[in-house]
N, C-alpha and C positions, 0 to 999 in steps of 0.2 A: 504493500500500500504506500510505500513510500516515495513509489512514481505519482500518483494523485494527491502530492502535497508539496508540488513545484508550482503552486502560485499559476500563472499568468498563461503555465504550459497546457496545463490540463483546467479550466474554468469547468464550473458544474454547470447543471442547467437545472434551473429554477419555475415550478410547475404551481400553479394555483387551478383546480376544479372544483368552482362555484355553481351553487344554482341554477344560475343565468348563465355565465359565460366561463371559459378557461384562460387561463394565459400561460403561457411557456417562453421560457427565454432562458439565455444564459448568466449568470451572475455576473454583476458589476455592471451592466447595462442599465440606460434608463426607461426601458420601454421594454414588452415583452416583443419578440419576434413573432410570435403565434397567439393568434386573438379570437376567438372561435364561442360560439353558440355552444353553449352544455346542449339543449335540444335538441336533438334530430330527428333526422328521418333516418331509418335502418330498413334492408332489404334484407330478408332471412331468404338461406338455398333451400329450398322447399323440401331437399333427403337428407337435412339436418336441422330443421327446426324446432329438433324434441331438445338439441344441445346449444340451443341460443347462439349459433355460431352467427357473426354479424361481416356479412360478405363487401356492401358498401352503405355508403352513406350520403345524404345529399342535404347541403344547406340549403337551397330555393327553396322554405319552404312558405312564402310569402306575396313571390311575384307570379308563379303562374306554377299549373298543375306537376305533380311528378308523373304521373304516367295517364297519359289520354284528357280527358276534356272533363271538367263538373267530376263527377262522382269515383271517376276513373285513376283513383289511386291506387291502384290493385295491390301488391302485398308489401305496401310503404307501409310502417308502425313509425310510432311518435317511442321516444324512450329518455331518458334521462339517468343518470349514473346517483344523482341528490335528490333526499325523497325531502320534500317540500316542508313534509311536516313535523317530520322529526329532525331534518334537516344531516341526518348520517346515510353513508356511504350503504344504505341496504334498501328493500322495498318489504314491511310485513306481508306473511300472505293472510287474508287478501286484501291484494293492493290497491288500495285506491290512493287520488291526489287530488289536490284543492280545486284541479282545475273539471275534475268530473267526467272525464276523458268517456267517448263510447266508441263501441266497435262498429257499431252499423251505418251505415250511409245515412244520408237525410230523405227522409220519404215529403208526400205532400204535405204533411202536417204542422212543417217543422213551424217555428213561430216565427219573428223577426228579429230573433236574436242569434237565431242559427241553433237554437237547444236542440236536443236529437231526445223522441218520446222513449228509443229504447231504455230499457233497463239494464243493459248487458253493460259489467263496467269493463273498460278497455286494459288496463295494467292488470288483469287476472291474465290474460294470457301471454304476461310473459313467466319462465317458471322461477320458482325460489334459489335466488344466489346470485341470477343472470345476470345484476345490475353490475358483479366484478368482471365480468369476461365487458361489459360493457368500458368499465371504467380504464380494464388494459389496453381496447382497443381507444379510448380518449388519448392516453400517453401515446401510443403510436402513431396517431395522428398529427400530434403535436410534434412528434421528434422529426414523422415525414415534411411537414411544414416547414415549423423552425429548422430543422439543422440539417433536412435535404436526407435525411437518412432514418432506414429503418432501423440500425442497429442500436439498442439504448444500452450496450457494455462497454462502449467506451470512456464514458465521461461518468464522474458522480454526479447525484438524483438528490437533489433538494426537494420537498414534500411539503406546500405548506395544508393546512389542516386545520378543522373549524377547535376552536379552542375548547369546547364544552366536546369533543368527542371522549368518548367512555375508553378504555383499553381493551376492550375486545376486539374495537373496528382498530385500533392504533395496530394492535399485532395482525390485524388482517390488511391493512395497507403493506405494510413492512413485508409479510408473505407475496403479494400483488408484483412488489417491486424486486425481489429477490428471484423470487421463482418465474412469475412471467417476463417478468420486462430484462431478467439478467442484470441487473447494477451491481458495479463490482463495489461499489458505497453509497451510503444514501444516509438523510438525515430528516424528520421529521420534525417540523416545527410552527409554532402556532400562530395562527394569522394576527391574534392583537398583538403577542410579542412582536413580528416584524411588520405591522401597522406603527408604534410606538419607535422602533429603530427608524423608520421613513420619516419622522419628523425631527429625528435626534434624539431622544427621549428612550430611558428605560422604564418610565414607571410614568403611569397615568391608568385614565380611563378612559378605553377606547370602545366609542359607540359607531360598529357596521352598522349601516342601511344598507342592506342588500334584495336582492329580488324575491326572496320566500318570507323576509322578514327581516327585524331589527333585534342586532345581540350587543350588548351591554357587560364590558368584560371588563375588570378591575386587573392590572397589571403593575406591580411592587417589584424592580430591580431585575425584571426581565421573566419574572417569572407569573405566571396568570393563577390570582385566589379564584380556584373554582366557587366557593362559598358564595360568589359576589357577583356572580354572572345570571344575568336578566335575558330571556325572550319575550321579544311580540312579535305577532303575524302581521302589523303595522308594517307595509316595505314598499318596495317597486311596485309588487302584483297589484296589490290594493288600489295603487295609485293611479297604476294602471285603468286598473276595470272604472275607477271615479273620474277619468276624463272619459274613458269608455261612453260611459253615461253620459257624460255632459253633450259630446258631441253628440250622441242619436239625438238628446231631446233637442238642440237647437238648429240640428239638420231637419227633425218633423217639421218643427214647427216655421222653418224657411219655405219647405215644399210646401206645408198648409196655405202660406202668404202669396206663395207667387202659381200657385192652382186656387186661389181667391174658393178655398172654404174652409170653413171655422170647426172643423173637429183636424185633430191629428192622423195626419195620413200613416198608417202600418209601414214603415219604411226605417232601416238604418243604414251608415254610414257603411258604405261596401266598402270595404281592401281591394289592395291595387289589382290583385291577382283576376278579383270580379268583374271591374270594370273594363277588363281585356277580353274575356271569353265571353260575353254577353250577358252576363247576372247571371250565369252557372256556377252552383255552390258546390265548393269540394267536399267530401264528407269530415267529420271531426276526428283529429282535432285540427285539422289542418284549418280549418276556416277559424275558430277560437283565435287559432294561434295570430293568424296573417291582423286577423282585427286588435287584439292585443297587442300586435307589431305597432300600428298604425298609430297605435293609442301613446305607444312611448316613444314614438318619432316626435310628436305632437308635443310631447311632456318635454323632450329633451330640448324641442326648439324653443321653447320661453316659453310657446303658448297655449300651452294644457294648464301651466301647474308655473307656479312661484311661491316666496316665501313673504307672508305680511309682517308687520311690525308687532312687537310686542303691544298686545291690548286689542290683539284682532279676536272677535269670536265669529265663528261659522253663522249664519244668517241664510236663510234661503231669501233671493235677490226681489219675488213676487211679493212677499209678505214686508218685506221689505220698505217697498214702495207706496204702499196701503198705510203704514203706522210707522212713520220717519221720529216720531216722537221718542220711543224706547229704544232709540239706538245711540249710540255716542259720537261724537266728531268725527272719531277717525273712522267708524264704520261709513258714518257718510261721506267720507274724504273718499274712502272707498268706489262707494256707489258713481258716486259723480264723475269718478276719473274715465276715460274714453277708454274702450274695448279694444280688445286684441284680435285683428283680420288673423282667419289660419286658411288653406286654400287645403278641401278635402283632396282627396284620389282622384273622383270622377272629376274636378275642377268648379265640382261649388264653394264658396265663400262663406264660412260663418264666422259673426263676430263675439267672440267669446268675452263674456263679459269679467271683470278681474272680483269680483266675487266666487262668481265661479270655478277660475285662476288657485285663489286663496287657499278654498275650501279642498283642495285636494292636498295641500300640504296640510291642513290641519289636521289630519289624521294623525298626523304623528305627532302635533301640539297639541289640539282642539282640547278642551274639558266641559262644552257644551253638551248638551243630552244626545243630540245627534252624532256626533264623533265618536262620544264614550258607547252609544249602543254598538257599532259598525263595531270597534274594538272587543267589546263585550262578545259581540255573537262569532267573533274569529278565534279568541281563544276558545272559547266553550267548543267549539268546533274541533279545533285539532288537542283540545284535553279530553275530548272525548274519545276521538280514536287514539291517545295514545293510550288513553286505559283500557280500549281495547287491546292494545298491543300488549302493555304489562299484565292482562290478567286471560291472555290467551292459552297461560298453560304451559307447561313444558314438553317438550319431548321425550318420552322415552323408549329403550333398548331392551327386549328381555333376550332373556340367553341364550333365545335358539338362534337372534339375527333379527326377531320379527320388532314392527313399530309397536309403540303401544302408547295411549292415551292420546291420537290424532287421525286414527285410522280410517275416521270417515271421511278425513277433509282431504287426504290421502288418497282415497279410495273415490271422491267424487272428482278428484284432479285426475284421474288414471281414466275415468270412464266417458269424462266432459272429452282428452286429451282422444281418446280412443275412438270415440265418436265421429270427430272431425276427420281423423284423420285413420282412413283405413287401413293402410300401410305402416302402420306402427309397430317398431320391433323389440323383440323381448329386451336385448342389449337398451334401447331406450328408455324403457320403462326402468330398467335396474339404474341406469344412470338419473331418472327423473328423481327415484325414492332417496338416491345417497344425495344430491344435492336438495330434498325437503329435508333429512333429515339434519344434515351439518351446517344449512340456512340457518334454521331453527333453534340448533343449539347454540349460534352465534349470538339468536335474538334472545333469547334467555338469561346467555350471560350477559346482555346488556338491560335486561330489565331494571337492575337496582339504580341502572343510572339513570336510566329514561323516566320513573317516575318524577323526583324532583331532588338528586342530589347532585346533577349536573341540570344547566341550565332552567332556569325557572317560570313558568309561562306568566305573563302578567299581562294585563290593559292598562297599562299607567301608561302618562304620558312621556315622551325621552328626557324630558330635564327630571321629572321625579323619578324615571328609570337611575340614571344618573347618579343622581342624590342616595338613593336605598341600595343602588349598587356600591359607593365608598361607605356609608353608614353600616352595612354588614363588614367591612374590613377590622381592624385591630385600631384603636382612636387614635396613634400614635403616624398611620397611615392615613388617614382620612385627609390632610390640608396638603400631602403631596399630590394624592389620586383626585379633587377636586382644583388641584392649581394645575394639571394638566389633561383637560380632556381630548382627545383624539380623535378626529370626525372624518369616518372613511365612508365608502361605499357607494356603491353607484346609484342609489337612490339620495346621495346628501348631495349632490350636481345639480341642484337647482337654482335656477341664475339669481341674481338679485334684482329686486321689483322696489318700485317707489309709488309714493300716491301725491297726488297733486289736490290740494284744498280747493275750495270754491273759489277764490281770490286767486289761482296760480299762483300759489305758493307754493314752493316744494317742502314740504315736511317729510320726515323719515327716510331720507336718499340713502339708497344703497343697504335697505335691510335684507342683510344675508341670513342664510343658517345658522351659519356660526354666529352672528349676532343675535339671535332670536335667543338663541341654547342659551350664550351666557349671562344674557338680561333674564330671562328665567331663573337659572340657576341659582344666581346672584338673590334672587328675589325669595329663593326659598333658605337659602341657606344663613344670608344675612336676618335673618328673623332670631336667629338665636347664638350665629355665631361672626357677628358683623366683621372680625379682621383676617377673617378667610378671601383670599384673595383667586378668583376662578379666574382661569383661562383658556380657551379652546385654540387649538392647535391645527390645523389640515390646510392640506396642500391646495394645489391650483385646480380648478374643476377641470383640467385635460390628466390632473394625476391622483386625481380623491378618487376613483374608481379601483384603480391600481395600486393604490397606496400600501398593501401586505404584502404584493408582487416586489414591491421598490423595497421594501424591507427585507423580506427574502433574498434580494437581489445583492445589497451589501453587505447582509450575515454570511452570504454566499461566498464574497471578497474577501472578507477578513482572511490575512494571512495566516492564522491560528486557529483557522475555522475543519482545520483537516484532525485535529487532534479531536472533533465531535463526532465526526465520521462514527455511523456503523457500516465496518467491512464486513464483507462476504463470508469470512471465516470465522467472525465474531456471531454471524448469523449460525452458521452452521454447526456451533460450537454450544453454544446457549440458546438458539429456536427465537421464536418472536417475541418472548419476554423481556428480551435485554431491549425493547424500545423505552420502556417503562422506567428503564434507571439512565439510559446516556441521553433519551428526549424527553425533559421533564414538562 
């Protein structure tokens, strides 16, 4: 190993797979070389689809059909390597995701949202464990991309990793990277520790927005207090699906105005994809997906979504207008300031009103009834199926070989799988039962962490996330972890917005993010402990996305960074436990 610790000869390459998107690159770079969709599309070879073998893959999955016209996606699957909800590297069986995903085409009935009546959920037919063969074919995409090569044994393998992940999935990463992908070193390390290194910093509190949701992680001299780490389902998605809405309702009510009648025409905002093939809808989730594209093109240009000033509360803009009386200046500094033109797909024009703007970043501020419900029914949502997940049971073994206490859910996957497919062979079936059953015992041993002693579900808002994330620390840490908060992620890339008074006056110029969080913070914290001094820290909105990548990227550099290294032989010698003691 002492050839992969010449510095400058041998550079590692530095891997982040997120929710949303992956990044790859080499360390000491400031930018990853490979920048890619976690989502895809996947084509299975139809005399191996009992062993999830994934042949190719295609990003169009927004501008126009993958195979034939409207419906004609024939054996394209949607897949993802991050389950949404638990946000770890696995999929429970049975799988389902926030986004609802179905296997059947759209028939006549669909609504105008594109919903699909079937009941059939879509991520049941991929089988248990499949999301790892998935995840290896991620890294080899990236390595073909960035470094032009398939082979990933030459160079060491940086690994960054959500910081609340449990030690089961850590030693299954580490197996991932040893035995699939061949790294002759690799090192695993946690997104808020090199979130914190990207802005200079070992210790803060580092708050990801990312596209499943928002994690809130306490980080003391490099190291992440699990104790202290906060989830909400408050992120991209959310934000997503609230311009979603905004646009249908203002695109009905455009078509109502200029077909001169007064109910709402059944119509939503088509994806580009539709407005090419004639209003032929692809079946789901392809069409979700393309509209949800659409929705965070919108968000990213300025004009879905910004950030208001401190003292904004969410207002629906009709009621609004009716009782100007119960509202405060700056709400109506608000109201009165000129809309935002955004130019749809098909080339209509709506003008998006900055209330409307507002209200989709309040999500993650908001403490109005309406904010805190949307929040409310998102955790209750995915704490419900995670208790489904923690009280699904165990697996077990008896002595002859055979399963025992899952063998019906075993037994309806052999016979739904048999069904479909007549040609199914014994060899498959035995490989279908050993991959349910050591899925399973994966997910088991991560039960104790998935309840609630890694990551914590909450609806609070991010500055009180914030606050009760340092407040769980030791008191002695509390005014370092609140003098440095960390603000990553690709949902905190919101530009800054200003409002213009009645009088043209500019008040509030340049209310960012980062300004909203620390007038908050400030406000909660100065209540009891006034010479606490907050400070929010994050890069530039082309590097808050990337921000763990940039970290990663000069833990990567460090010339001393090879003596962290786990080697090959170190694997082979101690097994995947030894992540647990050299990646803390």
């Amino acid at each position: 190993m002492m050839a992969y610790s010449g510095g400058d000869n041998f550079p590692c390459v530095v891997a982040e797979v997120g929710s949303y998107s992956t990044k790859m690159g080499f360390a000491g770079e400031d930018y990853p070389r490979s920048y890619f969709q976690s989502t895809s599309a996947i084509l299975r070879e139809q005399d191996k689809c009992q062993k999830g073998k994934i042949i190719n893959r295609s990003y169009d999955l927004f501008n126009r059909p993958l195979d034939g016209i409207g419906n004609g996606d024939g054996d394209w699957e949607i897949c993802n390597p991050i389950d949404l909800c638990t946000g770890l590297l696995y999929e429970a069986f049975p799988a389902t995701s926030d986004l609802d995903y179905k296997t059947n085409s759209h028939n006549s009935n669909d609504d105008a949202s594109g919903a699909n009546s079937s009941t059939d959920e879509f991520n049941t037919r991929f089988i248990p464990g499949e999301c790892y063969f998935h995840f290896s074919s991620y890294l080899t995409h990236g390595f073909r991309s960035a470094l032009g090569t398939e082979d990933s044994s030459a160079t060491p393998f940086l690994l960054i990793e959500r910081s609340y992940n449990p030690p089961p999935i850590r030693q299954k990463l580490l197996e991932i990277l040893f035995e699939q992908q061949s790294a002759p070193a690799t090192f695993l390390a946690r997104d808020a520790v090199c979130a914190c290194y990207a802005v200079g910093r070992t210790t803060g509190t580092v708050v990801d927005i990312g596209f499943g949701g928002t994690v809130v992680s306490p980080v003391y001299e490099g190291f992440v207090e699990n104790k202290g780490i906060f989830r909400s389902p408050a992120g991209g998605q959310m934000m997503d699906g609230l311009v979603l809405e905004n646009l249908d309702q203002l695109y009905r009510k455009k078509k109502a105005r200029l077909l001169h009648r007064t109910v709402d025409v059944q119509d939503y905002v088509m994806p580009l994809y539709q407005t090419r093939i004639t209003n032929k809808k692809r079946r789901e989730p392809y069409h979700t997906l393309a509209r949800q594209n659409m929705a965070r093109l919108c968000k990213e240009d300025g004009s879905g979504a910004g950030v208001a000033a401190f003292g904004y509360a969410s207002m629906d803009a009709e009621f609004s207008a009716l009782d100007r009386s119960i509202q405060s200046d700056l709400q109506q500094n608000y109201i009165n300031s000129p809309n935002t033109p955004y130019k749809l797909p098909d080339g209509t024009v709506v003008d998006i009103p900055q209330i409307k703007r507002f209200d989709v970043a309040e999500l993650l501020f908001g403490k109005d009834e309406i904010n805190t419900r949307k929040r409310d029914e998102a955790v209750h949502k995915r704490r419900k199926r995670l208790n489904a997940i923690v009280s699904s049971g165990t697996v077990g073994v008896s002595s002859d070989g055979n399963q025992t206490g899952k063998d019906s859910k075993l037994t309806h996957l052999k016979n739904r799988r048999a069904s479909r497919e007549n040609s199914i062979r014994v060899g498959d079936l035995r490989y279908l039962s050993t991959s349910y059953t050591c899925h399973h015992k994966l997910v088991d041993a991560c039960h104790p962490h998935l309840s609630s002693s890694i990551g914590e579900l909450t609806s609070s808002t991010i500055p009180n996330m914030i606050c009760d994330s340092a407040f769980k620390c030791d008191r002695d840490q509390q005014s370092q972890l609140l003098g440095n908060v960390v603000l990553c992620g690709g949902g905190a890339c919101l530009s800054k917005t200003s409002a213009l008074s009645s009088s043209s006056t500019a008040i509030h110029n340049g209310n960012s993010m980062t300004d909203r969080i620390r007038e908050e913070v400030e406000g909660i914290v100065h209540t009891h402990t006034p010479g606490w001094r907050v400070k929010v820290l994050s890069s530039g909105l082309t590097e808050r996305a990337v921000c763990s990548w940039l970290g990663g990227s000069i833990l990567g550099s460090l010339g001393s960074f090879h003596e962290m290294w786990i080697t090959k032989k170190e694997y082979e010698e101690h097994g995947a436990s030894i992540v647990n003691r050299k990646c803390p």
